[in-house]
VOFIVO-377553 format. One line per 8 residues: their letters; for each residue x, y negated, z negated of N, C-alpha, C. Coordinates in steps of 0.2 Angstrom, whole numbers. Example, Ala and Ser with C-alpha at 12.3 -4.5 7.8 and 13.67 -1.06 7.14 Angstrom:
<atoms>
as = 66 28 -39 62 22 -39 66 16 -39; 64 11 -35 68 5 -36 64 0 -39
</atoms>
This chain:
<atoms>
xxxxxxxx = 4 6 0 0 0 0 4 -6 0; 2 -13 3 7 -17 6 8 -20 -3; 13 -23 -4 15 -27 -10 9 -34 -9; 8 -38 -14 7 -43 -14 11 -48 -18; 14 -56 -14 17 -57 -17 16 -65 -18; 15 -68 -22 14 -75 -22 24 -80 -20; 24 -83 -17 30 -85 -14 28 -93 -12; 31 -98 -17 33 -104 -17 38 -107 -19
xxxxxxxx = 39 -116 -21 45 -116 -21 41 -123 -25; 43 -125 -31 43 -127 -36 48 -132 -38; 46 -140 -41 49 -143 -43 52 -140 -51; 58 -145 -53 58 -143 -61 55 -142 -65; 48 -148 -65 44 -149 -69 36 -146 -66; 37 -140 -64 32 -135 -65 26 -140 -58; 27 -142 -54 21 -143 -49 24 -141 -41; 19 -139 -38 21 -135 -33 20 -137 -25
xxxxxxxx = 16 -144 -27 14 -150 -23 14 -156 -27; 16 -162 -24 17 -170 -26 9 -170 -26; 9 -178 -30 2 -182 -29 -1 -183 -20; -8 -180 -22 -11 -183 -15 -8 -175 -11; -8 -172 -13 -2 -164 -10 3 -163 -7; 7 -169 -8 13 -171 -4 17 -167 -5; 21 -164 1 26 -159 2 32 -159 4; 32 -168 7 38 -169 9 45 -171 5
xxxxxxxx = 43 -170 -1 51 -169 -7 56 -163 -4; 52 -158 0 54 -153 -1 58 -150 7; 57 -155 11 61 -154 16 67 -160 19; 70 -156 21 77 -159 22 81 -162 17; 79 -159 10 83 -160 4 88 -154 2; 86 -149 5 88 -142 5 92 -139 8; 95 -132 9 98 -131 14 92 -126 18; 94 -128 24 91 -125 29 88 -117 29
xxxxxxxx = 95 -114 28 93 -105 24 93 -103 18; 89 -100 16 89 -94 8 88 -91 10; 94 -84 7 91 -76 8 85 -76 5; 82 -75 -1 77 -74 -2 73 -77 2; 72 -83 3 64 -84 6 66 -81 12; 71 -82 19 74 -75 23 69 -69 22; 71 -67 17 69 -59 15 60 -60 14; 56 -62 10 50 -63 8 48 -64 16
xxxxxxxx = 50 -70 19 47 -71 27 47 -66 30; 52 -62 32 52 -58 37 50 -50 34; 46 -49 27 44 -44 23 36 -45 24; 34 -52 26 26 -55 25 23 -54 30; 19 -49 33 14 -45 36 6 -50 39; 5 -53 32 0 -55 32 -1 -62 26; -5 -67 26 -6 -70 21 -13 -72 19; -15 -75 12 -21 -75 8 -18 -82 6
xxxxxxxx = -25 -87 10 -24 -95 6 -30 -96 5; -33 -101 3 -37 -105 0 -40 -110 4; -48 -112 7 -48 -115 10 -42 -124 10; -44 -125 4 -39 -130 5 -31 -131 6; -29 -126 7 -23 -126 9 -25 -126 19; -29 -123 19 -30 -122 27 -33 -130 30; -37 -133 26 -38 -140 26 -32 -146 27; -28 -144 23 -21 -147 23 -17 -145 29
xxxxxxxx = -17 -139 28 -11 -134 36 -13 -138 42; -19 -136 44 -21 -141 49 -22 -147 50; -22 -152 44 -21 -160 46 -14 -161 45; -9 -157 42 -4 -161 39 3 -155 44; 1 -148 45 5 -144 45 6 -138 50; 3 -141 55 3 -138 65 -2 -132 59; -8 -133 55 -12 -125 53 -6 -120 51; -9 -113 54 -5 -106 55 2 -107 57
xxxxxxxx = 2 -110 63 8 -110 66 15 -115 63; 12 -119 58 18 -123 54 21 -119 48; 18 -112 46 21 -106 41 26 -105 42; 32 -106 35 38 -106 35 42 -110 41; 37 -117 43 42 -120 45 42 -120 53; 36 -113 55 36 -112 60 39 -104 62; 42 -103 58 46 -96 59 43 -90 57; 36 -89 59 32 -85 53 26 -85 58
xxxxxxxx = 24 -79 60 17 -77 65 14 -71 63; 9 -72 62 2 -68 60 -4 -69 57; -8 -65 54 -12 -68 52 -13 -70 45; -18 -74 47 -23 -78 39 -26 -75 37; -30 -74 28 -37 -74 29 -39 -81 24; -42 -84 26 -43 -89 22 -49 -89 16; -49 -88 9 -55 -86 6 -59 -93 4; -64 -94 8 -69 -98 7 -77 -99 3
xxxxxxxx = -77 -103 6 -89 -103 5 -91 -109 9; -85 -111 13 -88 -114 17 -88 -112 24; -93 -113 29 -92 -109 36 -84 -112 41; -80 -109 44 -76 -111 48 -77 -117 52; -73 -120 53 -73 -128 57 -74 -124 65; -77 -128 69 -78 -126 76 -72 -124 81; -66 -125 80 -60 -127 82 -58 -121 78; -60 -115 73 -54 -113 71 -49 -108 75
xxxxxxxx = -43 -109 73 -39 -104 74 -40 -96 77; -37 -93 82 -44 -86 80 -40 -81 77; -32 -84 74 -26 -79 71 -29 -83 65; -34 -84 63 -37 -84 53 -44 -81 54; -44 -79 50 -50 -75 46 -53 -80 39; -58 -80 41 -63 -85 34 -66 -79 29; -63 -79 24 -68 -73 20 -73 -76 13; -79 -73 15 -85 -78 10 -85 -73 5
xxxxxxxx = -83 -66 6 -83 -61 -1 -79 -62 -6; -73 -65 -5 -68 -65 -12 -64 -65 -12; -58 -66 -16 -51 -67 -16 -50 -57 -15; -53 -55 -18 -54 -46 -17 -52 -45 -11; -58 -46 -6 -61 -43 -2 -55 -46 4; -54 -53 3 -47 -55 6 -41 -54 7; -38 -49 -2 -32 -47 -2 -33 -39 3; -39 -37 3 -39 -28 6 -39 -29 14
xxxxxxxx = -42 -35 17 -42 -37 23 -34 -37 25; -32 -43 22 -23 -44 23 -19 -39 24; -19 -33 18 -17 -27 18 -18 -24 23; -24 -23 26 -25 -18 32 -20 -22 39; -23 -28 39 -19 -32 45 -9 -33 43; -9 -31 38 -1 -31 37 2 -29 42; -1 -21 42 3 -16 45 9 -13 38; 8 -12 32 12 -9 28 18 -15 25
xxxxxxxx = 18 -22 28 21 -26 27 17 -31 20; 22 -34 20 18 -38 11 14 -42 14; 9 -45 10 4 -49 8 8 -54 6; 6 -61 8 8 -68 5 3 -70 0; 4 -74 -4 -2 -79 -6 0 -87 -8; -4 -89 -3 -2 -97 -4 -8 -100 -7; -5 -104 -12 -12 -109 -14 -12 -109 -21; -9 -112 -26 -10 -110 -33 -18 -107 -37
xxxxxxxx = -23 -110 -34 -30 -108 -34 -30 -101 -33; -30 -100 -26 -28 -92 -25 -23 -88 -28; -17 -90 -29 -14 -87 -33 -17 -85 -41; -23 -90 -43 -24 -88 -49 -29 -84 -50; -33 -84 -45 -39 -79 -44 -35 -71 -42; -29 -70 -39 -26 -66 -38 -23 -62 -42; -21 -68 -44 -18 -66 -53 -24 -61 -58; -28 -64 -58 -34 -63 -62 -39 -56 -60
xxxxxxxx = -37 -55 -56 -41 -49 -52 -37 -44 -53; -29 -45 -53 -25 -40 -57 -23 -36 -48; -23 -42 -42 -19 -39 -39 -12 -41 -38; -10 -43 -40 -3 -47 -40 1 -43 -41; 8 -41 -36 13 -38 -38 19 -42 -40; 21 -46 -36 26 -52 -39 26 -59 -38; 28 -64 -41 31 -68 -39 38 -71 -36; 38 -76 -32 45 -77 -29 45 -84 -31
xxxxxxxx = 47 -89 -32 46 -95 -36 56 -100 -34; 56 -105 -31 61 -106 -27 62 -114 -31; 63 -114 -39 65 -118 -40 69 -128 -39; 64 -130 -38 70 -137 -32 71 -142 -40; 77 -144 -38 81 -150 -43 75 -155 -43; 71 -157 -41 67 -163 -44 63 -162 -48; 61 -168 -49 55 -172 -55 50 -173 -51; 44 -170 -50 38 -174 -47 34 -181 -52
xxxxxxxx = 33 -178 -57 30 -181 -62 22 -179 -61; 20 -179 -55 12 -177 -55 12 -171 -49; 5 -169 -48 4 -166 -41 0 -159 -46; -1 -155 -39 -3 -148 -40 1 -145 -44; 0 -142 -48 4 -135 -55 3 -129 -53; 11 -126 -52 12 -119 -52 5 -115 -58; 4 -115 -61 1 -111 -63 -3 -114 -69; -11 -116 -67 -16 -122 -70 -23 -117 -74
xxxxxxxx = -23 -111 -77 -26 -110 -81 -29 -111 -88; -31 -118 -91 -31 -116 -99 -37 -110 -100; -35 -111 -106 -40 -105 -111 -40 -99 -109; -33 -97 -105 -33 -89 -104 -28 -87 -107; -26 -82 -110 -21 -78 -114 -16 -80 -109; -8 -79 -112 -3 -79 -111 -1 -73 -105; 2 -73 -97 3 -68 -94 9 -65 -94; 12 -59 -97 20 -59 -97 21 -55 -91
xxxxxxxx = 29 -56 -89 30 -54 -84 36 -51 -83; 38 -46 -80 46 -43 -81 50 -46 -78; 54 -47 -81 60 -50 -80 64 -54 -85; 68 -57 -84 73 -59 -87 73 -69 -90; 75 -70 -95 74 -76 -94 81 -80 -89; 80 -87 -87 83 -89 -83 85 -95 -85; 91 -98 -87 94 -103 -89 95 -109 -82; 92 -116 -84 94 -120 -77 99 -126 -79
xxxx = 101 -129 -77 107 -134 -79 109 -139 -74; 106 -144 -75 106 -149 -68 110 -155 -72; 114 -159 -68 115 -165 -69 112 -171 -67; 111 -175 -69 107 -184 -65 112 -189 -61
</atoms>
């Protein structure tokens, strides 16, 4: 069964988009290549977003075809409740049944390759359903100060996770 894997990349201070969704912190501050996100892209089969991220993909981010930057083709499923825009992509899929019913679609369309999940939203509902196999989380030296949060649940228990703890040490 395909792996699912949440894979983003994270300021210091825990947000995983700027205010207003901004994304631009995060290009061309970087180096060009990471083996991991390397490996994760060309591991990822299929991916599970969030209407709003697919709202955003297409005004801000060529849609589908702006994934990883461009270097990344297959399919979507997007979990929704609202009906597709007239114009949609026919490489995305809208699913009205659930983060569930979206992660079992992706899997089949993988082809044995992993599952993405983009969308902190999704990511929590995926979390929460108890499909989740890992996280990949790509740390960047800035401060946002505000924006979307890696991980925005109150009043749910503590999730623990394996691994190890990780020491960061930046300078100003």
């Amino acid at each position: 069964m395909s792996e699912v894997i949440w894979h983003t990349t994270m300021s210091l201070d825990g947000f995983i988009a700027g205010p207003d969704d901004d994304m631009t912190w995060i290009h061309g501050e970087f180096p060009e290549t990471n083996a991991v996100a390397d490996e994760v892209r060309q591991r990822t089969g299929a991916i599970v977003a969030g209407r709003r991220w697919h709202d955003l993909a297409a005004e801000r981010w060529d849609g589908r075809h702006g994934i990883y930057g461009g270097d990344w083709d297959g399919p979507v499923f997007v979990v929704t409740h609202r009906p597709p825009p007239d114009d949609a992509d026919p490489g995305i899929t809208f699913v009205h049944e659930g983060v569930e019913a979206a992660v079992a679609g992706a899997r089949e369309a993988a082809g044995g390759k992993a599952v993405g999940i983009f969308g902190a939203n999704t990511a929590r509902q995926v979390i929460e359903s108890g499909l989740l196999d890992e996280i990949v989380i790509h740390v960047a030296p800035v401060l946002l100060g505000d924006g979307v949060r890696l991980h925005d649940a109150p009043g749910i228990d503590a999730i623990r996770l394996q691994g190890e703890l990780t020491d960061l040490r930046y300078r100003l």
